[in-house]
mmCIF file of the C-alpha atoms, coordinates in Angstrom:
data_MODEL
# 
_entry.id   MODEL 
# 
loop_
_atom_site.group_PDB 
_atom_site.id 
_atom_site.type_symbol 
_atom_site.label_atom_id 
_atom_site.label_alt_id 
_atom_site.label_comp_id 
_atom_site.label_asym_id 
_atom_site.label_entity_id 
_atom_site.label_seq_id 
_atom_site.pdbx_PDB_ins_code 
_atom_site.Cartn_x 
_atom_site.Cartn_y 
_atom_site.Cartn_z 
_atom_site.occupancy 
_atom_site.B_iso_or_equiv 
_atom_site.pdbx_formal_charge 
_atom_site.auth_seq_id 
_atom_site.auth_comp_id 
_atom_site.auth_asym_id 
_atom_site.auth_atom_id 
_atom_site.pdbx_PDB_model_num 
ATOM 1   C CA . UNK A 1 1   ? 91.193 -241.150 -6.897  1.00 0.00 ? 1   UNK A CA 1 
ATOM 2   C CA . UNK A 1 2   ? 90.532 -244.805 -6.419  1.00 0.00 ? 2   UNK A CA 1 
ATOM 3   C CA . UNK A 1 3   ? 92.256 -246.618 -9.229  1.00 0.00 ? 3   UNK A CA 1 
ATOM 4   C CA . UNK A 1 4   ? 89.665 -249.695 -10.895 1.00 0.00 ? 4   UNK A CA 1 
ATOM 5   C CA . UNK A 1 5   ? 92.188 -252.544 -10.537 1.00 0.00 ? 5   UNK A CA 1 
ATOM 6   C CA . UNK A 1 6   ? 92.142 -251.083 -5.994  1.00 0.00 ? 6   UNK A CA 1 
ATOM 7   C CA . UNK A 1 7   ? 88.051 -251.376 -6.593  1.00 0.00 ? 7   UNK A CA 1 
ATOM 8   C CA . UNK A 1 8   ? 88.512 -254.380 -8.254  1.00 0.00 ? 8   UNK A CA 1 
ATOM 9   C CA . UNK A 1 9   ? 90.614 -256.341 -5.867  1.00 0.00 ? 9   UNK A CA 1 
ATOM 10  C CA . UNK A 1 10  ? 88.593 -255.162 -3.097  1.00 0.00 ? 10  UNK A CA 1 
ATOM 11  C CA . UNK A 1 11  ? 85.555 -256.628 -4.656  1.00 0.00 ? 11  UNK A CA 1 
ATOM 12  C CA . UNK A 1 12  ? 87.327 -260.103 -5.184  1.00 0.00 ? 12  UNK A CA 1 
ATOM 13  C CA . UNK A 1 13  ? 88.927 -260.031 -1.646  1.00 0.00 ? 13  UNK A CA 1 
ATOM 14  C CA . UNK A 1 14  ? 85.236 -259.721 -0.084  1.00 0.00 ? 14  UNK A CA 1 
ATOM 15  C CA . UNK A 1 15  ? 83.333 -262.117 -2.504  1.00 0.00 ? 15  UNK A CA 1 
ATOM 16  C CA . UNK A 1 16  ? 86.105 -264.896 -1.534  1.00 0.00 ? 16  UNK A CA 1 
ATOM 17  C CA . UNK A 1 17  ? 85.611 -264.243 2.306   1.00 0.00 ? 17  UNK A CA 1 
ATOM 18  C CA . UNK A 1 18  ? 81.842 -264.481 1.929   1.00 0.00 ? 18  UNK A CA 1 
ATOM 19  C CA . UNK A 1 19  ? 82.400 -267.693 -0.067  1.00 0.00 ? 19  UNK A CA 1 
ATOM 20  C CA . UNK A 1 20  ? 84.781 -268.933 2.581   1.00 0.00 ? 20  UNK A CA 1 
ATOM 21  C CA . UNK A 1 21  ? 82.993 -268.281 5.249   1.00 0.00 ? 21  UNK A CA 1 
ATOM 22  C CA . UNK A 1 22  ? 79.446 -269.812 3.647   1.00 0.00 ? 22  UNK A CA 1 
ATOM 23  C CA . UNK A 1 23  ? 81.543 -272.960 2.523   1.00 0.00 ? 23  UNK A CA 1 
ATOM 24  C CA . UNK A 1 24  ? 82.032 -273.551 6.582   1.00 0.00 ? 24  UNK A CA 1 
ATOM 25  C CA . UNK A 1 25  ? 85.268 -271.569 7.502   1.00 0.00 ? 25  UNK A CA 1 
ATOM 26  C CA . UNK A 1 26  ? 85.452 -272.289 11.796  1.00 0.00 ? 26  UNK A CA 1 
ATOM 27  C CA . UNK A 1 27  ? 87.598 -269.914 13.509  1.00 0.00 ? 27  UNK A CA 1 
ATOM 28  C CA . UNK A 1 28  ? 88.239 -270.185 17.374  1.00 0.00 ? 28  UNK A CA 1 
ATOM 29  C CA . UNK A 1 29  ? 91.050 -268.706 19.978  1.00 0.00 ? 29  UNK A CA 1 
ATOM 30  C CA . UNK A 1 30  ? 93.792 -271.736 21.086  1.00 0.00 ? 30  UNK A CA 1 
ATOM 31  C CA . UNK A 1 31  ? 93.999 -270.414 24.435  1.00 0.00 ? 31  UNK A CA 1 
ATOM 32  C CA . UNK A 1 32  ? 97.236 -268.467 24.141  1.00 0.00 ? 32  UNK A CA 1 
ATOM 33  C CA . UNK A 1 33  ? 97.536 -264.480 23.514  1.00 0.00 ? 33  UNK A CA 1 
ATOM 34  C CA . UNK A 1 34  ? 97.374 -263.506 20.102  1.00 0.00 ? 34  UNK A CA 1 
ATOM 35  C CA . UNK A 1 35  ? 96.700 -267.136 18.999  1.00 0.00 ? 35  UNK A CA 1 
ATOM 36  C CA . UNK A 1 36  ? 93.964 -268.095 16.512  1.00 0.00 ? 36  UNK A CA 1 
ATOM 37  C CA . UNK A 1 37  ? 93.159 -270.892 15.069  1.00 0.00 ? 37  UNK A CA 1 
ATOM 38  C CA . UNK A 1 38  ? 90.815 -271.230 11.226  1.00 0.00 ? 38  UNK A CA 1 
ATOM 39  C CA . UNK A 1 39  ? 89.974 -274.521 10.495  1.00 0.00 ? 39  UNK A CA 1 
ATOM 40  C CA . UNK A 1 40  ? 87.950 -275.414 7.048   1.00 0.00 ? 40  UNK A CA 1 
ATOM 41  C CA . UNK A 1 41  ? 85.168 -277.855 6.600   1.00 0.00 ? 41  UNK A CA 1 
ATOM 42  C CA . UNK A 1 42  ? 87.763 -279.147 3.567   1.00 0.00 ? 42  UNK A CA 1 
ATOM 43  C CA . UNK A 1 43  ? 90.623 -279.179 6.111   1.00 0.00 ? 43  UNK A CA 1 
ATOM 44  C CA . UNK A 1 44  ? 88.361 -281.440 8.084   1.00 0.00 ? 44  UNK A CA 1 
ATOM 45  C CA . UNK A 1 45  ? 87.466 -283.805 4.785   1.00 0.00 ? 45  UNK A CA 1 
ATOM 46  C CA . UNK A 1 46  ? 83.745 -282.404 4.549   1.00 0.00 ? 46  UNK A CA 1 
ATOM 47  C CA . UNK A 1 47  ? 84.834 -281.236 1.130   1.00 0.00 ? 47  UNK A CA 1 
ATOM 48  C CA . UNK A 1 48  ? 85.803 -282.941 -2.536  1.00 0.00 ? 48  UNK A CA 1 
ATOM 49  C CA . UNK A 1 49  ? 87.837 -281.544 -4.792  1.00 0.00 ? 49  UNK A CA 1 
ATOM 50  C CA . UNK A 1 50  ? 84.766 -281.315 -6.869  1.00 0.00 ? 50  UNK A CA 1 
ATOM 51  C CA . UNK A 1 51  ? 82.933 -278.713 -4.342  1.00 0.00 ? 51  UNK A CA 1 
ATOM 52  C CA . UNK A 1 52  ? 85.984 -277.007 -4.398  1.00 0.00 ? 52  UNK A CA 1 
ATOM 53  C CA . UNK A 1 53  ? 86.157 -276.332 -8.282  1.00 0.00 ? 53  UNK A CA 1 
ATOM 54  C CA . UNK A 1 54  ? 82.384 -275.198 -8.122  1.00 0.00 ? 54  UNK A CA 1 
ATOM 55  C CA . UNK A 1 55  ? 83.096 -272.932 -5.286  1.00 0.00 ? 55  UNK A CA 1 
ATOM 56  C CA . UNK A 1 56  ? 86.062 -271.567 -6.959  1.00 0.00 ? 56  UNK A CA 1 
ATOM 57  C CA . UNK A 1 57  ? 84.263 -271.087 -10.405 1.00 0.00 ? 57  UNK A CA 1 
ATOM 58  C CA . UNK A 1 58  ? 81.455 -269.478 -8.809  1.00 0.00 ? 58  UNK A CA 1 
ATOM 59  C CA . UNK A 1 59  ? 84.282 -266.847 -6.726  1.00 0.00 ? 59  UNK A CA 1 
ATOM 60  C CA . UNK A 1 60  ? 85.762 -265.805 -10.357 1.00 0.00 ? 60  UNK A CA 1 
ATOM 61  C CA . UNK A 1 61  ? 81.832 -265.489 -11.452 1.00 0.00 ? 61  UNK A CA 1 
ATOM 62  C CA . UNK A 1 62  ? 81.003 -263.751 -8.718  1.00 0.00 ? 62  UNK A CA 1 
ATOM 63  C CA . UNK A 1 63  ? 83.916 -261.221 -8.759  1.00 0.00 ? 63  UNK A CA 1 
ATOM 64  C CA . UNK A 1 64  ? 83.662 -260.507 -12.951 1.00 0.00 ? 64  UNK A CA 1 
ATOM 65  C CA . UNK A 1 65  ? 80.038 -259.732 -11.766 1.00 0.00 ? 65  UNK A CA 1 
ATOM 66  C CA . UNK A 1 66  ? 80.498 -257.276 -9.034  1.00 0.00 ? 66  UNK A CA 1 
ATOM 67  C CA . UNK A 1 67  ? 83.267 -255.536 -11.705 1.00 0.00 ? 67  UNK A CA 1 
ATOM 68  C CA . UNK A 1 68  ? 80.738 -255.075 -14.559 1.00 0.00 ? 68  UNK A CA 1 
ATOM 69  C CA . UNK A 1 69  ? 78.627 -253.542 -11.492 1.00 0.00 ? 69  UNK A CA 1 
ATOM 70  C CA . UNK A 1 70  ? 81.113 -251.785 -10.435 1.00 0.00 ? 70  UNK A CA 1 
ATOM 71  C CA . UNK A 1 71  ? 82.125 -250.088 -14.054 1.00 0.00 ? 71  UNK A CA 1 
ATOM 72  C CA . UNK A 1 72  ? 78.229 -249.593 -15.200 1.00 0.00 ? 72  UNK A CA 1 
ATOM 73  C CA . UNK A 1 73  ? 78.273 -247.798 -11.670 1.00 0.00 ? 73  UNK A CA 1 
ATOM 74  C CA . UNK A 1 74  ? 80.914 -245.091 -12.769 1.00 0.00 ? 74  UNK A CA 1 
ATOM 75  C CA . UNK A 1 75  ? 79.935 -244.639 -16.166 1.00 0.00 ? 75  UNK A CA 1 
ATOM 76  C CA . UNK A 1 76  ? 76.415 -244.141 -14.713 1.00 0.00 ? 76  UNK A CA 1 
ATOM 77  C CA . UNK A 1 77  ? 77.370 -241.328 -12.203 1.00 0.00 ? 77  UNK A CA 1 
ATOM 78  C CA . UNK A 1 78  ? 81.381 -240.364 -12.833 1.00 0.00 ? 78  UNK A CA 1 
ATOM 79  C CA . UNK A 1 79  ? 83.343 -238.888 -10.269 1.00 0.00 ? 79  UNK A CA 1 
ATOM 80  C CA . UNK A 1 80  ? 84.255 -235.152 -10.718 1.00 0.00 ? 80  UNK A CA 1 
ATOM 81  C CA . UNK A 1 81  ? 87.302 -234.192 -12.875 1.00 0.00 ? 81  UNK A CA 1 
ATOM 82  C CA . UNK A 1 82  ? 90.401 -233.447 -10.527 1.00 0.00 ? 82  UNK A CA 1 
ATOM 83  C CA . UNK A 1 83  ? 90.917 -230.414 -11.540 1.00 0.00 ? 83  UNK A CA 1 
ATOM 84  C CA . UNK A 1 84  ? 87.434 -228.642 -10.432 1.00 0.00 ? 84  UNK A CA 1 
ATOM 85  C CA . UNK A 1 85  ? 87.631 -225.464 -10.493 1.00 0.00 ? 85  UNK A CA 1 
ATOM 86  C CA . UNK A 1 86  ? 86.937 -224.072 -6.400  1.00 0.00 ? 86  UNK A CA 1 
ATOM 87  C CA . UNK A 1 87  ? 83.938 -223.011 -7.601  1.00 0.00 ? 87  UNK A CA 1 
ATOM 88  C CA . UNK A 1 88  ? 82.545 -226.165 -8.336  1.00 0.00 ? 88  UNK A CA 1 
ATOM 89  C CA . UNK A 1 89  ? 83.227 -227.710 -4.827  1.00 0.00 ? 89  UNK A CA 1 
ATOM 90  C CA . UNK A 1 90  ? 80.858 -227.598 -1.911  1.00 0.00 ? 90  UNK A CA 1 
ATOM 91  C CA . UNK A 1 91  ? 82.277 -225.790 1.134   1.00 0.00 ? 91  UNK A CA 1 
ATOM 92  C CA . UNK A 1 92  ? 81.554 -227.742 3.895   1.00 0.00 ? 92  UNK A CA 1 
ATOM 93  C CA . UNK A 1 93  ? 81.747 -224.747 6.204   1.00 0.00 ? 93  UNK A CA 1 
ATOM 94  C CA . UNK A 1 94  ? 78.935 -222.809 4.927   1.00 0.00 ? 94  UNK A CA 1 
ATOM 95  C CA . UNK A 1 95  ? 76.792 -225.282 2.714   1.00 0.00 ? 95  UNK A CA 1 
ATOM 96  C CA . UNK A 1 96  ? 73.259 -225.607 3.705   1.00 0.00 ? 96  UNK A CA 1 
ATOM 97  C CA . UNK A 1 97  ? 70.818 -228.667 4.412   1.00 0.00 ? 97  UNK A CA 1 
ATOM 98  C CA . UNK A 1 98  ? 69.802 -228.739 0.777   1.00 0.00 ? 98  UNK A CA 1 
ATOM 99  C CA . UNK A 1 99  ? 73.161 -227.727 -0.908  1.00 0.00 ? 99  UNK A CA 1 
ATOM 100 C CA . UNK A 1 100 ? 75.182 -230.915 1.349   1.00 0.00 ? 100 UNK A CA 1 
ATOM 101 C CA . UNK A 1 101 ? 72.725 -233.169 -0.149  1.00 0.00 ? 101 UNK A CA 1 
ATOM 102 C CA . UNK A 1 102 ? 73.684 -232.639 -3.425  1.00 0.00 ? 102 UNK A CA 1 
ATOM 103 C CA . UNK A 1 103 ? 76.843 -234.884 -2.480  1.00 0.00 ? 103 UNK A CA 1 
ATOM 104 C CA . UNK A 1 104 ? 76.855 -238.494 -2.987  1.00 0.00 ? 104 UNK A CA 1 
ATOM 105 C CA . UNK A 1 105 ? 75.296 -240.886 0.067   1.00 0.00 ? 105 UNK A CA 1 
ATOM 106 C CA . UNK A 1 106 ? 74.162 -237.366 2.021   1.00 0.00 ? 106 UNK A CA 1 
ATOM 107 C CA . UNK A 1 107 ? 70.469 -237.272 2.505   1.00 0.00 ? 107 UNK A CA 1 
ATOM 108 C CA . UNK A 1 108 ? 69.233 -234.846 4.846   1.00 0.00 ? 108 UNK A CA 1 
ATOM 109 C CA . UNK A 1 109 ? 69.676 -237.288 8.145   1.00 0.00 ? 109 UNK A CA 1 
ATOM 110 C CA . UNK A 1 110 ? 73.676 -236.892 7.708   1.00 0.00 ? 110 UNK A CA 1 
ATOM 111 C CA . UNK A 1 111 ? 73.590 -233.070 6.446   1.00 0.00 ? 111 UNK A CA 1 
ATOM 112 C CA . UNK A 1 112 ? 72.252 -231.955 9.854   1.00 0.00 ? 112 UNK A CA 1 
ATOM 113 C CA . UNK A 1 113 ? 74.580 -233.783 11.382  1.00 0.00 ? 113 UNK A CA 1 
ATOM 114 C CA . UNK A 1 114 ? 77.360 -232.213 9.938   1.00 0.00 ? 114 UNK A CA 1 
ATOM 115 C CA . UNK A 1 115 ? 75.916 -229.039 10.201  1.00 0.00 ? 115 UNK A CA 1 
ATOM 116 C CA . UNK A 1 116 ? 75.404 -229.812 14.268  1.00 0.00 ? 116 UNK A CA 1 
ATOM 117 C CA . UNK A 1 117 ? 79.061 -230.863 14.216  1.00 0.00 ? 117 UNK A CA 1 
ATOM 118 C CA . UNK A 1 118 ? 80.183 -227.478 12.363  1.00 0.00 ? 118 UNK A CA 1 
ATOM 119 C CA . UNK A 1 119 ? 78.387 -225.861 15.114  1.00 0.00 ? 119 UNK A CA 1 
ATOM 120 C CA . UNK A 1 120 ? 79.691 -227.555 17.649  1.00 0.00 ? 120 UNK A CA 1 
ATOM 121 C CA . UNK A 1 121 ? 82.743 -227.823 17.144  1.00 0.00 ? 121 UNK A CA 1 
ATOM 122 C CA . UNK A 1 122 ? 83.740 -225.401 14.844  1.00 0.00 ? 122 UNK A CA 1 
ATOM 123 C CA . UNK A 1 123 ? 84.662 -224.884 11.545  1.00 0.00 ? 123 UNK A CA 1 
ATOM 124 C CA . UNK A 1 124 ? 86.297 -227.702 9.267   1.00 0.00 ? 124 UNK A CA 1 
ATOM 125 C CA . UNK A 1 125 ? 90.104 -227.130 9.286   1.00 0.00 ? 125 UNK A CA 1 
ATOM 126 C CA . UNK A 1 126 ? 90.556 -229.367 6.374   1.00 0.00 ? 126 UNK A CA 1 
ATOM 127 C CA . UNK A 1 127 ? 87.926 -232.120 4.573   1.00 0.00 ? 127 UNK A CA 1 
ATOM 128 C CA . UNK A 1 128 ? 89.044 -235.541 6.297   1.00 0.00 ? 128 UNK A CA 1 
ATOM 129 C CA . UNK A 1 129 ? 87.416 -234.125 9.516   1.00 0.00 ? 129 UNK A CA 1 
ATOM 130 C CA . UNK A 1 130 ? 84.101 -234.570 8.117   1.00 0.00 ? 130 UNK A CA 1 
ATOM 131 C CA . UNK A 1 131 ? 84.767 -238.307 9.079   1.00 0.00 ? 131 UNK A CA 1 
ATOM 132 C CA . UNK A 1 132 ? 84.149 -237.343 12.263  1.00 0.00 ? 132 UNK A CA 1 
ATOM 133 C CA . UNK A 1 133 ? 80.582 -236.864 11.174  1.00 0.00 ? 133 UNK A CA 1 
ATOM 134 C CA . UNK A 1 134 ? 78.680 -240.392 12.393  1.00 0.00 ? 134 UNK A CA 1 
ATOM 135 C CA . UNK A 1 135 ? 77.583 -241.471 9.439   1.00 0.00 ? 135 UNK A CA 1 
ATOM 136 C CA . UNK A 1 136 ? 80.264 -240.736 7.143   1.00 0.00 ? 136 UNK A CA 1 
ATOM 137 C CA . UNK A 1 137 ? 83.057 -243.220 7.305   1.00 0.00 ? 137 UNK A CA 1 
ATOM 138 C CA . UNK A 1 138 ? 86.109 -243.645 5.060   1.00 0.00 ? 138 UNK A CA 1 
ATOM 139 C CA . UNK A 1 139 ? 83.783 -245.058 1.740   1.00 0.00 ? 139 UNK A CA 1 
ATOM 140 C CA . UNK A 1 140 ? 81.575 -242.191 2.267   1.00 0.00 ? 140 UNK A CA 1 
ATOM 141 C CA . UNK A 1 141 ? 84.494 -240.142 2.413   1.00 0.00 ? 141 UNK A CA 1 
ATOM 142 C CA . UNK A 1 142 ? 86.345 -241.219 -0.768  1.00 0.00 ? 142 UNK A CA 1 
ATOM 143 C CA . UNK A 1 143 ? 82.905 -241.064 -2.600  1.00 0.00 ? 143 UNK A CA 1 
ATOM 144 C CA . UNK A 1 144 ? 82.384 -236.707 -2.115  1.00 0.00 ? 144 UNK A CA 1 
ATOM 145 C CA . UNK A 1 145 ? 86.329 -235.789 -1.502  1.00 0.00 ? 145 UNK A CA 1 
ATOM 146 C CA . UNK A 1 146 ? 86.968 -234.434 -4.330  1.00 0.00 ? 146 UNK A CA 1 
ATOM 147 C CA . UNK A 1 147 ? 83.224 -232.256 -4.401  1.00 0.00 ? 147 UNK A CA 1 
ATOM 148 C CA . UNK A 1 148 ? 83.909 -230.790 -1.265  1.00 0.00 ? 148 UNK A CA 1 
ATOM 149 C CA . UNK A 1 149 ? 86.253 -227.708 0.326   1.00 0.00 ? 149 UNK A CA 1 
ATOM 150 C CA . UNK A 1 150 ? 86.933 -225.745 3.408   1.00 0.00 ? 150 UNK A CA 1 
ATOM 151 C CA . UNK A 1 151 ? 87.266 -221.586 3.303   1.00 0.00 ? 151 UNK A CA 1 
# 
C-alpha cells in the first residue's frame, strides 16, 4: 500500500515541475550524446528575487492543497483492508462486464478490454499482467491491487 508521505512527495515533485516549467524553464540538446542543457528565465536575469519568493510560496500552497485533496480523497473512498478475505476480491479470470466495474477507474470501455485480453491470451497468471490491459497503467494498477485475484 502506498504510504501518504510517497503520495505526498509525489504531489509536491509534480506541482514544482509545473511551476518550473510555467515560470519559463528552456531545455534544449548541446549537440553531444546524452547532453542536455536547462536553462531558467532567472538563470538568464528575467527573474527577481521577489518573483521567486511568490513562486515559491505559491509551490508550498499549492502542494498543502493537493494533500488536503489527496487525504479528503481516501477518507472519502478508503482502500480495502489488507487482509481481505479471498472472498472479497474480484477474480480477474472469471469476473464479468458488470462485476470488473465495480473496481476503481474500470468503466465498461476497459472491462471488455480485459475480458478480450483474457480471451486472447489466456488466463491471468498473476494480477500485474492486467497492466497489459491498454488502459490500465501502473496508477490504475495500484488503485484495484489489492480488490483483485487470479484462480
Amino acid at each position: 500500500m502506498i504510504e501518504q508521505k510517497t503520495i505526498a512527495r509525489a504531489l509536491i515533485a509534480l506541482v514544482c515541475l509545473a511551476v518550473v516549467f510555467g515560470a519559463g524553464l528552456f531545455a534544449g540538446r548541446t549537440g553531444g550524446p546524452g547532453d542536455f542543457t536547462v536553462t531558467t528565465q532567472y538563470a538568464m536575469g528575467a527573474m527577481d528575487e521577489a518573483e521567486l519568493a511568490d513562486i515559491a510560496y505559491r509551490v508550498e500552497a499549492r502542494a498543502a492543497q493537493e494533500q488536503e485533496a489527496a487525504a479528503a480523497q481516501r477518507e472519502a473512498n478508503p482502500l480495502p483492508e489488507a487482509a481481505a478475505t479471498d472472498e472479497d476480491l474480484i477474480n480477474i479470470n472469471t469476473a464479468d462486464v458488470m462485476t470488473l466495474q465495480l473496481l476503481p477507474g474500470i468503466g465498461p470501455a476497459i472491462a471488455d478490454r480485459i475480458i478480450t485480453h483474457r480471451e486472447t491470451h489466456g488466463a491471468f497468471r498473476i494480477i500485474e499482467e492486467i497492466t497489459d490491459v491498454s488502459g490500465i497503467g501502473e496508477a490504475r494498477f495500484v488503485e484495484i491491487r489489492d480488490m483483485i485475484t487470479v484462480e
